[in-house]
C-alpha positions in Angstrom: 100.2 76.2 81.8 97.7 76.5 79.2 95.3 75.4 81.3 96.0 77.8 83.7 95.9 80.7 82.2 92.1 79.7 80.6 91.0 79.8 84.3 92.8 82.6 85.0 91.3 84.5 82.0 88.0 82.4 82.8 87.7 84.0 86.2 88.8 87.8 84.7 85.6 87.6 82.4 83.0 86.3 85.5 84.8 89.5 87.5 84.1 91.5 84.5 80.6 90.6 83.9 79.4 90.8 87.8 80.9 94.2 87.9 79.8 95.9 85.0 77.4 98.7 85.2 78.2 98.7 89.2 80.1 101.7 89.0 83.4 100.0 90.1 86.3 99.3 87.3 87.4 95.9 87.2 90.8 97.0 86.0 91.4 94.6 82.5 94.7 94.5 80.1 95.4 97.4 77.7 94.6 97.0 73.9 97.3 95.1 71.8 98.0 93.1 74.8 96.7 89.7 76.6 96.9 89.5 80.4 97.8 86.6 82.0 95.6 87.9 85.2 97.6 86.6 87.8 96.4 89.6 89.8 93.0 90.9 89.7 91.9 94.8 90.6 89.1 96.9 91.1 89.4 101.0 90.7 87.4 102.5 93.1 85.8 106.3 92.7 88.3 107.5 95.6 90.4 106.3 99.2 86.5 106.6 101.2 85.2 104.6 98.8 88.3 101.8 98.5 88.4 102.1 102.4 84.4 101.0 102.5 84.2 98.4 100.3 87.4 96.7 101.9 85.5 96.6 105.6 82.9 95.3 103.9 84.3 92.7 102.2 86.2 91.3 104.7 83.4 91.5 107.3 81.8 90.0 104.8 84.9 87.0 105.0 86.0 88.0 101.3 89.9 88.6 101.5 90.2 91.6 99.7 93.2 94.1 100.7 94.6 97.3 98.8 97.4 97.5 96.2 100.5 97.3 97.7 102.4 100.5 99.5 104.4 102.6 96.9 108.1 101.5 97.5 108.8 105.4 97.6 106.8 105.2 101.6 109.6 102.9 102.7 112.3 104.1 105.1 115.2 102.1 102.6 113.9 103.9 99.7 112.1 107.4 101.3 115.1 110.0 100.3 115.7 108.6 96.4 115.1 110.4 93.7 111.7 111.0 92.3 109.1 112.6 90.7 105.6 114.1 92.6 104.4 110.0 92.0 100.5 111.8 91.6 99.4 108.9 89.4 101.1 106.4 91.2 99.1 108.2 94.7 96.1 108.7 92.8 96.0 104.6 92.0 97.0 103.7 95.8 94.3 105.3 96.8 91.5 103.3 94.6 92.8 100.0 93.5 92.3 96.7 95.2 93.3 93.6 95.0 90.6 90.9 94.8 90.5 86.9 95.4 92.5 85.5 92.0 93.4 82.0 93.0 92.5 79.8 89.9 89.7 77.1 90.2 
């Protein structure tokens, strides 16, 4: 496991370095905490942008694909209770996932 989780973390810092200064957020743990990184995200400026660099990148034969759908969207969960969800919008609209699979 150990092992593991050094090329997971191993993987999270060549991420980090290639997009620095590039204007997109490779999305990293909080302070006070240590990530495992068993799933890695960008933060892109907006849904145009997200949108772009997803074509791109799987023309380009790179699976990339966006977060996963609010559970709120689904028919089984559409009339519960909840709040206006902006952040949780505003993050659906920017974030994807990118390859993460350990080497």
């Amino acid at each position: 496991l150990n092992v593991f989780l050094e090329n997971k973390r191993s993987l999270a810092t060549d991420y980090i370095n290639f997009f620095d200064n590039s204007g997109i957020q490779f999305r990293t743990e909080a302070p006070n905490t240590k990530a495992n990184y068993w799933l890695m995200c960008l933060e892109l400026e907006n849904k145009k942008d997200r949108d772009m660099f997803l074509k791109e990148t799987n023309e380009a034969k790179v699976m990339t694909r966006p977060i996963w759908q609010l559970i709120f969207k689904s028919t089984l969960y559409s009339n519960f209770q909840k709040d206006s969800q902006k952040n949780a919008i505003y993050l659906e609209e920017r974030i994807v996932n990118i390859p993460s699979s350990v080497r």
